[in-house]
Steps between C-alpha positions, in 0.01 A plus 500: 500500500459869461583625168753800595667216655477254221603842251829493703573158544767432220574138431908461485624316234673159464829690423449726768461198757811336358700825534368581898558161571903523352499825656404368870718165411801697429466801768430189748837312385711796543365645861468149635803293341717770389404761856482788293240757604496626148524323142896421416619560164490133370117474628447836373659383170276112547165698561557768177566189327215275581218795463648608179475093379170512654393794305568354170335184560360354175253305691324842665191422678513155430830408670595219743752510791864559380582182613254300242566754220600337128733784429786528772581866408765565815839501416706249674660732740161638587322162530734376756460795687089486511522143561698592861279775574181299457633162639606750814190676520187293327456337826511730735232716287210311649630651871572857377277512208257271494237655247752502226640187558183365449397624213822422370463162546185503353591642172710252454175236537351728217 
């Protein structure tokens, strides 16, 4: 590989991953499920939410899926409501977004 390229090639952390793969969950959910062409309030309010959780992970670089994590740091109110938007949209993400889904999946083999 050339080296400018290498130079600009950025490797995208674990968090990161987590947070575009919420992000493409929950914008998925609410165009799909909910027919909104733009985020509604409540997945507006779900996606702030679940990045600003993600963000403070204690595990960092090292972390697992949500779903096998030790520490269930959602609130109640929010937990339901990521449980319906991934239940809704987790399977269809290998049709629309197949990459992510993926490596997803394999994180949580990790």
């Amino acid at each position: 590989m050339h080296p400018e390229v290498k130079k600009t090639m950025k490797k995208v952390s674990r968090i990161e991953q987590e947070k575009q793969t919420v992000r493409q969950m929950i914008h998925f959910y609410c165009r799909h499920k909910e027919g909104n062409k733009e985020l509604c309030a409540a997945c507006s309010e779900l996606l702030e939410y679940a990045l600003a959780r993600l963000s403070k992970c204690p595990f960092g670089e090292e972390k697992k899926t949500c779903r096998l994590c030790k520490i269930h740091c959602y609130s109640p109110k929010m937990k339901e409501r990521i449980c319906e938007v991934m239940r809704y949209a987790g399977p269809r993400m290998m049709i629309y977004h197949p990459i992510t889904a993926l490596k997803h999946l394999w994180r949580e083999l990790d």
